[in-house]
C-alpha positions as CSV (number, residue, x, y, z in Angstrom):
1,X,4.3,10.1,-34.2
2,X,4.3,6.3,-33.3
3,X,5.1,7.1,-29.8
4,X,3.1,9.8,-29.0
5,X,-0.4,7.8,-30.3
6,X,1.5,4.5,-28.2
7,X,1.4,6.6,-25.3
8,X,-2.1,8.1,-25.7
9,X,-3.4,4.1,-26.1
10,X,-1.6,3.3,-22.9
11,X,-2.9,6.7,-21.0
12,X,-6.6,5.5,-22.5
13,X,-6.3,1.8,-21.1
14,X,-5.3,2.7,-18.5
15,X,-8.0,5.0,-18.0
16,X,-10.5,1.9,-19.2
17,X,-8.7,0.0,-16.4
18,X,-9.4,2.7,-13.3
19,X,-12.4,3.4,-14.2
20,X,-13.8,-0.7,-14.1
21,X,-12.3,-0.8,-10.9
22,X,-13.8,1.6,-9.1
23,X,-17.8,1.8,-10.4
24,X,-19.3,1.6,-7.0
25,X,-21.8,4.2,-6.4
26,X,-21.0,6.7,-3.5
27,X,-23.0,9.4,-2.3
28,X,-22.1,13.1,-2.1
29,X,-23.5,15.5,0.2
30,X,-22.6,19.2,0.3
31,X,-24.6,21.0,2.6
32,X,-28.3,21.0,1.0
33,X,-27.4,19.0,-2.0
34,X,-26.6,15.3,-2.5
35,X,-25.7,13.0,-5.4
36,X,-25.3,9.4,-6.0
37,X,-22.3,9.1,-8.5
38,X,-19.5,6.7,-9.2
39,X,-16.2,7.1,-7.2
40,X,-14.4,7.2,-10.4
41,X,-16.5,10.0,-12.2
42,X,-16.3,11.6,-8.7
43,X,-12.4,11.2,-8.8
44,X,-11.8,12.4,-12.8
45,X,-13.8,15.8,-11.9
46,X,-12.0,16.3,-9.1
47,X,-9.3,16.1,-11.5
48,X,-10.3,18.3,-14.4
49,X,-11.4,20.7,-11.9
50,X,-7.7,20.9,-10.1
51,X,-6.4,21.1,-13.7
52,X,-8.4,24.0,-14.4
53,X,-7.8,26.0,-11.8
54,X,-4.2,24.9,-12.3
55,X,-4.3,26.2,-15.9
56,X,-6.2,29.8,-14.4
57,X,-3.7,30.5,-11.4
58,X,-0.9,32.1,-13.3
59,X,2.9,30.2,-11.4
60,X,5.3,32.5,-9.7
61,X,8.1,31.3,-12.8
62,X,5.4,31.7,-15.7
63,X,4.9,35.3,-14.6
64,X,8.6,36.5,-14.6
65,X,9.2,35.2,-17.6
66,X,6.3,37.4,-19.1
67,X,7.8,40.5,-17.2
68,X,11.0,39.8,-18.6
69,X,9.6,39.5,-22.2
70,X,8.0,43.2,-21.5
């Protein structure tokens, strides 16, 4: 239990630490629409987004596993 809340502390600072580093304000344009954000809010969407279609797009291994269970 030590080691997994060690971990999550690191995974946070580390966090903390990317995200001081990188608060200049950018500017995103897609087609009609444009924002002013910082590049490391830009760069933890981009993230969760790739995560979540990670965790929709069923893998080739995942899927024959289930068909063996069946």
């Amino acid at each position: 239990m030590k080691t997994k809340i060690g971990i999550i502390i690191v995974f946070v600072m580390l966090i903390v630490i990317f995200a001081l580093q990188n608060t200049e304000i950018i500017s995103v344009k897609l087609w009609f629409w444009e924002v002013q954000t910082p590049r490391a809010l830009l760069i933890l969407l981009c993230i969760a987004i790739g995560l979540f279609i990670g965790f929709l797009v069923p893998s080739p291994a995942r899927k024959e596993k289930q068909d063996e269970e069946e």
